[in-house]
ROTOR-969642 format. One record per residue: residue in one letter; x negated, y, z negated of N, C-alpha, C, O in turn. Coordinates in Angstrom, 2 decimals. Each point is the difference from the previous one (the first is absolute). Layout:
<pts>
<a,<X,Y,Z>,<X,Y,Z>,<X,Y,Z>,<X,Y,Z>>,
...
</pts>
This chain:
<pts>
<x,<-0.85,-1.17,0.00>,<0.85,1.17,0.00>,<-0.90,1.24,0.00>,<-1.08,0.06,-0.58>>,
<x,<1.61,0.87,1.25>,<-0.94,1.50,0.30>,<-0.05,0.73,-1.04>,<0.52,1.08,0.26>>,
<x,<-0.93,-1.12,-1.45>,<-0.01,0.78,-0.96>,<-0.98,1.62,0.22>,<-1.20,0.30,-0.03>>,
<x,<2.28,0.32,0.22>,<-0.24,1.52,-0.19>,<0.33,0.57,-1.62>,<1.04,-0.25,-0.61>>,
<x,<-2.31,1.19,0.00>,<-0.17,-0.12,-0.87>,<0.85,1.55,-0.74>,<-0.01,0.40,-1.17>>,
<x,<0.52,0.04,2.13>,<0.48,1.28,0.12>,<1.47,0.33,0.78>,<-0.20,0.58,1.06>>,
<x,<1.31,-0.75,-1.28>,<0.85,-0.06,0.94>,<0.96,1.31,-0.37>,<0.28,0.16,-1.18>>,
<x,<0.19,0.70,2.09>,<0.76,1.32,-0.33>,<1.42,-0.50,0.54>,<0.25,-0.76,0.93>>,
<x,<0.52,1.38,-1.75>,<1.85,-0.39,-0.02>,<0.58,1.44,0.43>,<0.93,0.21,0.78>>,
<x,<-1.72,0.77,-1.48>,<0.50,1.03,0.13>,<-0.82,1.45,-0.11>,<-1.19,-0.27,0.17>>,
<x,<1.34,1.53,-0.36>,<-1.26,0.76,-0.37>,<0.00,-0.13,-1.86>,<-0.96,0.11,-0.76>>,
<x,<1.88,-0.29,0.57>,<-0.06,-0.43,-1.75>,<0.13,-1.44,-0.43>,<-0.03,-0.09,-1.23>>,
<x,<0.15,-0.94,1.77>,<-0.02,-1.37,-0.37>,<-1.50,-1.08,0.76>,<-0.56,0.17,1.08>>,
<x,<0.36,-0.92,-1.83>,<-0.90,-1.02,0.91>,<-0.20,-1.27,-0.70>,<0.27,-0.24,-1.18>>,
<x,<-0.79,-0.54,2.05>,<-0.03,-1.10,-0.88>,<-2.43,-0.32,0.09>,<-0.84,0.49,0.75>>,
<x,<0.73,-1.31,-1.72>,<-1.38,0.12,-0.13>,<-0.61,-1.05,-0.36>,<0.94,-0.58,-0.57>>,
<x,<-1.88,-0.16,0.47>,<-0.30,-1.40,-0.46>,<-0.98,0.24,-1.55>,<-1.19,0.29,0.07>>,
<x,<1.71,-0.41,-1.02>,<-0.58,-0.10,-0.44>,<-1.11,-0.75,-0.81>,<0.01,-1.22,-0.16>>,
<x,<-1.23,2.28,-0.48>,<-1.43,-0.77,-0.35>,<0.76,-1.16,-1.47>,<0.99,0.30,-0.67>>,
<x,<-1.69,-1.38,0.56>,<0.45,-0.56,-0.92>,<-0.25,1.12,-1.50>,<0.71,-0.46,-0.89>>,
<x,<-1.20,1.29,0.57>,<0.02,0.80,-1.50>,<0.80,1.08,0.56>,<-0.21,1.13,-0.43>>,
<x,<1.06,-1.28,1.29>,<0.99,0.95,0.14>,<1.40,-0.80,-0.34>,<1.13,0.46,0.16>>,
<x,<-1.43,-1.54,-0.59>,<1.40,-1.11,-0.48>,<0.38,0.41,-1.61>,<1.12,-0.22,-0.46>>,
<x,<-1.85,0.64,-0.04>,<0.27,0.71,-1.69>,<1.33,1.24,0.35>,<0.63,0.44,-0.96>>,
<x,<-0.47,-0.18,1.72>,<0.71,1.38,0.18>,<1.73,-1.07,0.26>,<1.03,0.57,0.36>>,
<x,<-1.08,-1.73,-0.58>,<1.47,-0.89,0.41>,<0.12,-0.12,-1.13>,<1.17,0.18,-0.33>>,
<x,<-2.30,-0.58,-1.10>,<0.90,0.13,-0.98>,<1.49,0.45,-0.64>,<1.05,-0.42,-0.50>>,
<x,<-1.83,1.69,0.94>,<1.29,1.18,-0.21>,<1.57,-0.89,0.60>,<0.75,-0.57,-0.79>>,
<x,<-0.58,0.61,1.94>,<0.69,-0.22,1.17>,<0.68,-1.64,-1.27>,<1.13,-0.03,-0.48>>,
<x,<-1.92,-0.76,0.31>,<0.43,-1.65,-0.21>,<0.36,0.55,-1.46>,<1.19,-0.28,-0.17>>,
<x,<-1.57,0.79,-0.71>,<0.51,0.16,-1.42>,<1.69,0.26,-0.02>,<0.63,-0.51,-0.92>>,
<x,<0.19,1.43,2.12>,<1.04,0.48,-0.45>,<0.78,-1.30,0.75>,<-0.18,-0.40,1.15>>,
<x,<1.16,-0.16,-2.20>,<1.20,-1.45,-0.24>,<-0.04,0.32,1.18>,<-0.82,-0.58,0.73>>,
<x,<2.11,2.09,0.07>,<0.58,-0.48,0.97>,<-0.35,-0.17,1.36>,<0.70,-0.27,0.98>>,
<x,<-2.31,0.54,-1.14>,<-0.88,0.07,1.54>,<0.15,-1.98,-0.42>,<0.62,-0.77,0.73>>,
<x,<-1.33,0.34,-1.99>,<0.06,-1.78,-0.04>,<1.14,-0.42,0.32>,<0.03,-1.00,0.71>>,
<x,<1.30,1.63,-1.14>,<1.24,-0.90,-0.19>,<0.14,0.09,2.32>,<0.06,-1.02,0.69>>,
<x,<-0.05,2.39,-0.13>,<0.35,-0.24,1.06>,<-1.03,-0.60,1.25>,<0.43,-0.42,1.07>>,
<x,<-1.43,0.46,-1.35>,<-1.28,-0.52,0.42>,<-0.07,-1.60,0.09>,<0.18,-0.77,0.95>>,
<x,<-0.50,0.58,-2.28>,<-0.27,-1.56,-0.34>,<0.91,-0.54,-0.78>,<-0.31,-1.09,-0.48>>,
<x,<1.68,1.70,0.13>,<0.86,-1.13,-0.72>,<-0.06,-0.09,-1.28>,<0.57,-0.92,-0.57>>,
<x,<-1.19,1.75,-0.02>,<-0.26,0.50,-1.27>,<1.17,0.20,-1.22>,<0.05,1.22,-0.12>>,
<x,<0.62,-1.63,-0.56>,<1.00,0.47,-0.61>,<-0.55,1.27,-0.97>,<-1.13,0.26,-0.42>>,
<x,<2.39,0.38,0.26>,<-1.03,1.83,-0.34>,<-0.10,-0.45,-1.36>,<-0.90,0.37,-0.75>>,
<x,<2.14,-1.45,0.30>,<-0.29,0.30,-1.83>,<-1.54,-1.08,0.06>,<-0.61,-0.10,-1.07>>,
<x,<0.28,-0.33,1.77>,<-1.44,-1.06,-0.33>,<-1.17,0.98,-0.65>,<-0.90,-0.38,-0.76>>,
<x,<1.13,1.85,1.28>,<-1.30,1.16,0.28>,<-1.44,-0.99,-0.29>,<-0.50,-0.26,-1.10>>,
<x,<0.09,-0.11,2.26>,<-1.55,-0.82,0.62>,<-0.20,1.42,0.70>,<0.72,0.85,0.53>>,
<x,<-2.24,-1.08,-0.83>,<-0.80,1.16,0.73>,<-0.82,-0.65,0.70>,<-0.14,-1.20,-0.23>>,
<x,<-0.68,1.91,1.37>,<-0.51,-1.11,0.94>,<-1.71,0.79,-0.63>,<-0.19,1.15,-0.38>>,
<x,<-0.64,-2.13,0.47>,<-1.42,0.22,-0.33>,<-0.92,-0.13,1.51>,<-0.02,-0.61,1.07>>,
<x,<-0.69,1.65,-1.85>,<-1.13,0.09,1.45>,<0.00,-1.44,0.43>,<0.57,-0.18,1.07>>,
<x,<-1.04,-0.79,-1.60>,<0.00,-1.46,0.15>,<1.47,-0.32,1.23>,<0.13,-0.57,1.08>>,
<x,<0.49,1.09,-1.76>,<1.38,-0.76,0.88>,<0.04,1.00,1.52>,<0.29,-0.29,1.16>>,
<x,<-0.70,1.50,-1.78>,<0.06,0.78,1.43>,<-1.07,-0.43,1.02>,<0.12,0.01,1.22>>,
<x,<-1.09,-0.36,-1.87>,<-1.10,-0.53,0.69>,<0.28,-1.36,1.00>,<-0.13,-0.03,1.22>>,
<x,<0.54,-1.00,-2.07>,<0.75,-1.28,1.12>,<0.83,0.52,0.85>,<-0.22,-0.18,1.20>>,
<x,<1.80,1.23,-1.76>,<0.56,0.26,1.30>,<-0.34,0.80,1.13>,<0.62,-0.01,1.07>>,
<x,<-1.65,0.72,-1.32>,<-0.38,0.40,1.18>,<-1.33,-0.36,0.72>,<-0.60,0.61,0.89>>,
<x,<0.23,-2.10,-1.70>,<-0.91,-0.64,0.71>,<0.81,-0.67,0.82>,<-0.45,-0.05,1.15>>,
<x,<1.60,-0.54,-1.33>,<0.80,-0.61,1.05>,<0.60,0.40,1.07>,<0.07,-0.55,1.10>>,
<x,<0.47,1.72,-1.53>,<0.52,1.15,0.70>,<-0.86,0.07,1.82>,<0.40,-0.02,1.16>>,
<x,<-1.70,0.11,-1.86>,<-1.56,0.36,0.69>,<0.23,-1.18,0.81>,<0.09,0.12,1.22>>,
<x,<0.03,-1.31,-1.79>,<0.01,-1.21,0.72>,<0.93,-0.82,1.63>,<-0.23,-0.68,1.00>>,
<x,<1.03,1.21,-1.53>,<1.09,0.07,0.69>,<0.33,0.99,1.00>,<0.87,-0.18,0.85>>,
<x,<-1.63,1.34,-0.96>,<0.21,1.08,1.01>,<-0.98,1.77,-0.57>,<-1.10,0.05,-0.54>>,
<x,<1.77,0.84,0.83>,<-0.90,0.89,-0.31>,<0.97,0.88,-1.11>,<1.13,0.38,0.35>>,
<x,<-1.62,-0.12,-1.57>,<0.40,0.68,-0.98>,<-0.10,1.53,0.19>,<-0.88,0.50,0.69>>,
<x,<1.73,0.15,-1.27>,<0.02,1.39,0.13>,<0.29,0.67,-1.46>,<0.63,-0.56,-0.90>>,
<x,<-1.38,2.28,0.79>,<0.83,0.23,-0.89>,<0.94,1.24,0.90>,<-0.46,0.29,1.10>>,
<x,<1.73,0.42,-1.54>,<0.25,0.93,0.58>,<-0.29,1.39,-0.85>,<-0.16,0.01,-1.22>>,
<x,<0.12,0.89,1.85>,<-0.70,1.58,0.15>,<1.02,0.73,0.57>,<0.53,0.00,1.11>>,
<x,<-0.29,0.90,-2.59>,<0.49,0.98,0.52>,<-1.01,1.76,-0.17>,<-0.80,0.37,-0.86>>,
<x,<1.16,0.08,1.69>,<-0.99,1.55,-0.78>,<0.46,0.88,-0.51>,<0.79,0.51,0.80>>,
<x,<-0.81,0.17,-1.97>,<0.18,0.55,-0.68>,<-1.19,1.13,-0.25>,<-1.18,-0.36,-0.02>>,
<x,<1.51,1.53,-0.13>,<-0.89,0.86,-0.22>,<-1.56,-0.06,0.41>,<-1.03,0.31,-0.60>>,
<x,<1.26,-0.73,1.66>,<-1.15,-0.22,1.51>,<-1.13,-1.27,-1.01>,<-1.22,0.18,-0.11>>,
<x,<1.90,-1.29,-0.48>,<-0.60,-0.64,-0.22>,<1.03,-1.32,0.15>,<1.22,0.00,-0.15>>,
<x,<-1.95,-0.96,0.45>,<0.48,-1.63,-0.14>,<0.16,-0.79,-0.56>,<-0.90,-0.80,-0.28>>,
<x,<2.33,0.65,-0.18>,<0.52,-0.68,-1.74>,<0.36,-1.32,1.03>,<0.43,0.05,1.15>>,
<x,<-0.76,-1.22,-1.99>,<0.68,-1.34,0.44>,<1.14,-0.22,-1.28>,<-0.07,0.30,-1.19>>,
<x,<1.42,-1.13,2.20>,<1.06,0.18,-0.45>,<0.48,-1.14,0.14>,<1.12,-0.33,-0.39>>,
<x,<-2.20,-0.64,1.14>,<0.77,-1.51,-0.15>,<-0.57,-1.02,0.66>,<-1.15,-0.16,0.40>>,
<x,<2.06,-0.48,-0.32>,<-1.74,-1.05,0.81>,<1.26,-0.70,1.56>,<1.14,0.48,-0.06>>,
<x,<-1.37,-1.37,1.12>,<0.36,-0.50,0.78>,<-1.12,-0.85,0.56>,<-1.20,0.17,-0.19>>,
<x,<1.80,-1.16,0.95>,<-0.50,-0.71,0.88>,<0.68,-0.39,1.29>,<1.23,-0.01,0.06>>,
<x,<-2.06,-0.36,1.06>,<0.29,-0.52,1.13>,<-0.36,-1.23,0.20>,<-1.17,-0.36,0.09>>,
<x,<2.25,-0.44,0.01>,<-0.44,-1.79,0.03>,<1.08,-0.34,0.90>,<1.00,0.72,0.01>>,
<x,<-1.11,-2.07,1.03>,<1.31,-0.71,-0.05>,<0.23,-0.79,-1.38>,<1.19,0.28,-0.03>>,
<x,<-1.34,-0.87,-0.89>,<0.51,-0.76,-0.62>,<0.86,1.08,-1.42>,<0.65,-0.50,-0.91>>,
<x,<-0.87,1.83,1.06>,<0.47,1.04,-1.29>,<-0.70,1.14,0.89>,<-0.95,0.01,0.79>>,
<x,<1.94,1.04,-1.33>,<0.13,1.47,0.56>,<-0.15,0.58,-1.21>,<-0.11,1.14,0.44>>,
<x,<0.02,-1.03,-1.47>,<0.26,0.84,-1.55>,<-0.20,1.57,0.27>,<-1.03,0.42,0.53>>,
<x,<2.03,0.37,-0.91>,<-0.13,1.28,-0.31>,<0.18,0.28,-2.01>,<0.90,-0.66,-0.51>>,
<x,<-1.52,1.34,-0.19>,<0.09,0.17,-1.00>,<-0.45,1.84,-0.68>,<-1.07,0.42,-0.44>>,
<x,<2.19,0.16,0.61>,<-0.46,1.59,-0.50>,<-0.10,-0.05,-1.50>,<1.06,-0.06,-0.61>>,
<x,<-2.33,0.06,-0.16>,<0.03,0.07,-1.13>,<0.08,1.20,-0.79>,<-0.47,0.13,-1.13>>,
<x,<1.23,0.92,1.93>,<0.58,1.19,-1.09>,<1.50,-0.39,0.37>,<0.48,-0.39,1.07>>,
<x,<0.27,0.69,-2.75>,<1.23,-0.04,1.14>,<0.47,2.03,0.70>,<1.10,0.39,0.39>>,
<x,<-2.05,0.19,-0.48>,<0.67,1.13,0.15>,<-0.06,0.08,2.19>,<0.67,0.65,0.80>>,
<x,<-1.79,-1.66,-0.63>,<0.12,0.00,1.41>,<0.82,-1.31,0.73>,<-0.18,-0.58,1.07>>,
<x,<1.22,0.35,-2.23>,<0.98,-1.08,0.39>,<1.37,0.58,0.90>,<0.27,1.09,-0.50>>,
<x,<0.61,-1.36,1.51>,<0.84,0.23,0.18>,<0.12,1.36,1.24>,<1.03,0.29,0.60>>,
<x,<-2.06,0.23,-0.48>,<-0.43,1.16,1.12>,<-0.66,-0.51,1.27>,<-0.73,0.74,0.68>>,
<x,<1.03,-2.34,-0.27>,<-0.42,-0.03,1.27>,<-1.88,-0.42,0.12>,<-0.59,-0.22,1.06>>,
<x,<0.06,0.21,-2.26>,<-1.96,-0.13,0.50>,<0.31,-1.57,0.37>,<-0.72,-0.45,0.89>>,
<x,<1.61,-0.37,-1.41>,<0.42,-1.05,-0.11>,<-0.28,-0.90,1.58>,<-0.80,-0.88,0.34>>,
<x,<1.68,1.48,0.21>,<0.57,-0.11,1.61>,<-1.12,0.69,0.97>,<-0.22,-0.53,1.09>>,
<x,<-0.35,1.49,-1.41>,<-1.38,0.66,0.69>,<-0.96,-0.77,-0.07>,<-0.83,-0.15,0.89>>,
<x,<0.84,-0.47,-2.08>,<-1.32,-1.38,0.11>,<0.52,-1.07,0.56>,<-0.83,-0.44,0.80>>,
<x,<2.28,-0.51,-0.84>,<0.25,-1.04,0.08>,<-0.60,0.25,2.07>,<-0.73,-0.69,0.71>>,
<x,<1.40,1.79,-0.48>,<0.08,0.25,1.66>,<-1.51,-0.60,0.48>,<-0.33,-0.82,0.86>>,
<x,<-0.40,1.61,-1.82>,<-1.57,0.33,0.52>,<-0.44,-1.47,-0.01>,<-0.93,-0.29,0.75>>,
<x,<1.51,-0.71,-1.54>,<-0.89,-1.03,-0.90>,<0.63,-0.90,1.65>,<-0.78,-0.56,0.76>>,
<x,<2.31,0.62,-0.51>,<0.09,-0.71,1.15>,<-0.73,0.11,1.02>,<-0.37,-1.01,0.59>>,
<x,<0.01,2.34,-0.15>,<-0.96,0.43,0.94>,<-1.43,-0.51,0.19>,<-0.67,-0.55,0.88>>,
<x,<0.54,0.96,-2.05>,<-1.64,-1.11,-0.24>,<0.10,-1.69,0.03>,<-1.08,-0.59,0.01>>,
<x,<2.36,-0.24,-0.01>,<-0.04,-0.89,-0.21>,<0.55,-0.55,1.56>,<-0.11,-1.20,0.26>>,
<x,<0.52,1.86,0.43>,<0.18,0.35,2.02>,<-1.47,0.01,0.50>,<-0.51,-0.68,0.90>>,
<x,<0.01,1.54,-1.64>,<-1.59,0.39,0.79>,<-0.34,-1.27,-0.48>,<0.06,-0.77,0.96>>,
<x,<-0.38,0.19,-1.94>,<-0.83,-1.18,-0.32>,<0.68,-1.42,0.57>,<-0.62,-1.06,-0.14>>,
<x,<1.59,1.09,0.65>,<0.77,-1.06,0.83>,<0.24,-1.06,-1.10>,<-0.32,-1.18,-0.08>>,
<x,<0.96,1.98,-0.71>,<1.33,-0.82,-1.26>,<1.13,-0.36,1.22>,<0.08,0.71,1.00>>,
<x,<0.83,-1.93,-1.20>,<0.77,0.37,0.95>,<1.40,-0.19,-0.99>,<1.12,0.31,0.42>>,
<x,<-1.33,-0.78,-1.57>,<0.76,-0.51,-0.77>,<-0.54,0.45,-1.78>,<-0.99,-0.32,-0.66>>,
<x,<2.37,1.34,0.31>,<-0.90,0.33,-1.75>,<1.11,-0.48,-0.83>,<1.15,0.02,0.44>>,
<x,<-1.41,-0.43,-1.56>,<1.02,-0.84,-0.64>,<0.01,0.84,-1.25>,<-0.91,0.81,-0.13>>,
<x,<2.13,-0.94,-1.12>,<-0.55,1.16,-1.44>,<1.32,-0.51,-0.63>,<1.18,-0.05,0.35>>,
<x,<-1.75,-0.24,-1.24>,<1.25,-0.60,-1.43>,<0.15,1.11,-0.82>,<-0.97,0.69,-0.31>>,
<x,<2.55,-0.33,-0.22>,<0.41,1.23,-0.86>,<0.76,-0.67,-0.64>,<0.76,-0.85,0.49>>,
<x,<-0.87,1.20,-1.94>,<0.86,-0.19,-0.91>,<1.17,0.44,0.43>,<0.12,1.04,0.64>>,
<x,<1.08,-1.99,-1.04>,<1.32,0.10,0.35>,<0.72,1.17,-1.09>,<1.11,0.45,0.27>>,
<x,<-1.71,-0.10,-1.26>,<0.63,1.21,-0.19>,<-0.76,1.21,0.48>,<0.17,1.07,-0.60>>,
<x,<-0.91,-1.13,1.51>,<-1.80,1.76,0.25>,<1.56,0.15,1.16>,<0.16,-0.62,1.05>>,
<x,<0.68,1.48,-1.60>,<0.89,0.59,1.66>,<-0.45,0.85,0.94>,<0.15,0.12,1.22>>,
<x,<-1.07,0.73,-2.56>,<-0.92,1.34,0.89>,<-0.81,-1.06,1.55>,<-0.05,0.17,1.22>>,
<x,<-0.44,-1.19,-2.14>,<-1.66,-0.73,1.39>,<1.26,-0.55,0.91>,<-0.06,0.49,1.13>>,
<x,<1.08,-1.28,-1.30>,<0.63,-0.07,1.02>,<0.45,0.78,0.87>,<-0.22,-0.06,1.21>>,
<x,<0.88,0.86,-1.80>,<0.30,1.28,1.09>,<-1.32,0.44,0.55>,<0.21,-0.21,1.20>>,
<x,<-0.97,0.51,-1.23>,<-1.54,0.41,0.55>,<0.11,-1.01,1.14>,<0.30,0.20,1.18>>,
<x,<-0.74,-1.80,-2.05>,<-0.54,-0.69,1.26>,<1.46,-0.09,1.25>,<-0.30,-0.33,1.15>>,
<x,<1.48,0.56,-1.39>,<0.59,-0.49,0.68>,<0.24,1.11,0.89>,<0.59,-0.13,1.07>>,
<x,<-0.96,0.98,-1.41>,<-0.29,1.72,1.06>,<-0.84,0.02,0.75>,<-0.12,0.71,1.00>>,
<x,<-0.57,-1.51,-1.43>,<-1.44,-0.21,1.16>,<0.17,-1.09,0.87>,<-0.94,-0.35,0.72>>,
<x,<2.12,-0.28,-0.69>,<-0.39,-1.28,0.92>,<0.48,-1.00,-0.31>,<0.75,-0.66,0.72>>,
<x,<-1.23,0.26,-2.32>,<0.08,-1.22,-0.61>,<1.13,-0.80,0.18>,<1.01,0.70,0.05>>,
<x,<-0.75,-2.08,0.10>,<1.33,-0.62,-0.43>,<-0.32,-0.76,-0.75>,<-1.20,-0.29,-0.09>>,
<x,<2.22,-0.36,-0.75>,<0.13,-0.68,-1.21>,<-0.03,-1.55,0.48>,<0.97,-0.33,0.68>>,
<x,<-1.65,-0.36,-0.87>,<0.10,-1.13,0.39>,<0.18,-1.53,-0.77>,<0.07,-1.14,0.45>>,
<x,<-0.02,1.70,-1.86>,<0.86,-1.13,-0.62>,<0.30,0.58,-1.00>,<-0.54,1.10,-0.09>>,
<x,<1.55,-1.53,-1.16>,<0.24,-0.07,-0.43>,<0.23,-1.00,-1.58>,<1.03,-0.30,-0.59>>,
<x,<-2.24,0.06,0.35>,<0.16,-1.45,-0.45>,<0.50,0.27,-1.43>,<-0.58,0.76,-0.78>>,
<x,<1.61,-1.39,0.50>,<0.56,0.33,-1.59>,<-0.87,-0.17,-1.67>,<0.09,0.57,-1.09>>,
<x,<-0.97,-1.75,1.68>,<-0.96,-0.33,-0.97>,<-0.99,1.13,0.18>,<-0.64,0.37,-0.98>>,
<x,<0.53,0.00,1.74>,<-1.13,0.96,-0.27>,<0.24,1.45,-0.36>,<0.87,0.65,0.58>>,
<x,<-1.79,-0.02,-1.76>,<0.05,1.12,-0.10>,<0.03,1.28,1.36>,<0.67,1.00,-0.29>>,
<x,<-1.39,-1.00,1.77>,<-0.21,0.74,0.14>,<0.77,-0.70,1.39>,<0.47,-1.12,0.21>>,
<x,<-0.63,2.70,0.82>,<0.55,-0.78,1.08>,<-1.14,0.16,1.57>,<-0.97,0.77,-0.05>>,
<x,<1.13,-1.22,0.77>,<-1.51,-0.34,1.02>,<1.07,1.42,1.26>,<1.19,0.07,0.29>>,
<x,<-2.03,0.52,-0.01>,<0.24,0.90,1.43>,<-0.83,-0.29,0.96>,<-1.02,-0.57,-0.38>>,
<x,<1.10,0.79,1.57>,<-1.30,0.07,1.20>,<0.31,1.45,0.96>,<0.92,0.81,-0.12>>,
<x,<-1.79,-0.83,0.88>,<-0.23,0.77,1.04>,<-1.00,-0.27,1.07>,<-0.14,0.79,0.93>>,
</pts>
């Protein structure tokens, strides 16, 4: 896969690869319940915090599987990361770890970009499991493309493609 280490969304958004001692800055992001509960399935009353350790495996896998991102927004002509994504066929993950940049669309500006990069790299097929209650990630993925492709009752989450 073409990993560009620098990718622009917008004149205020981008996405960026980041250095592994730039993974301390997800703490933040994995500590708050409802980024765990809608992310990974987390129940909020559990409050688990994720440790460098744990951030470290998921985005060694992340890495594994495709190319990890964090996203960038700018703010006062400097470059705050605000969340992380990836481009894979086997998982698409978007995750804004403020919620104050939840619900304004950076959401859908990355998901677009992340398809784009995953066209250029000749994905032809991206697959992404959402918790059956995240309505926000459904509506997202299903704005972009996505369809729902099962339903399975035993399972917590439900499988989309594109």
């Amino acid at each position: 896969m073409n990993e560009i280490n620098i990718i622009s969304i917008s004149n205020n958004l981008r996405l960026i690869v980041p250095d592994e001692q730039d993974w301390t800055i997800a703490l933040t992001w994995y500590s708050n319940p409802k980024i765990l509960y809608f992310s990974e399935g987390i129940p909020l009353e559990e409050s688990i915090v994720y440790t460098i350790e744990t951030i470290t495996k998921m985005y060694k896998y992340l890495g594994s599987i495709g190319i990890l991102y964090f996203i960038q927004i700018l703010k006062n002509y400097k470059w705050i990361s605000i969340g992380d994504a990836t481009v894979a066929s086997s998982n698409m993950p978007i995750m804004l770890g403020d919620e104050k940049y939840w619900g304004i669309g950076i959401g859908k500006k990355v998901l677009v970009k992340l398809l784009e990069l995953a066209k250029e790299n000749k994905i032809q097929k991206v697959n992404i499991n959402i918790y059956k209650y995240n309505e926000r990630s459904k509506r997202l993925y299903l704005s972009c493309g996505f369809s729902k492709i099962s339903e399975d009752e035993t399972k917590e989450y439900l499988e989309y493609v594109v």
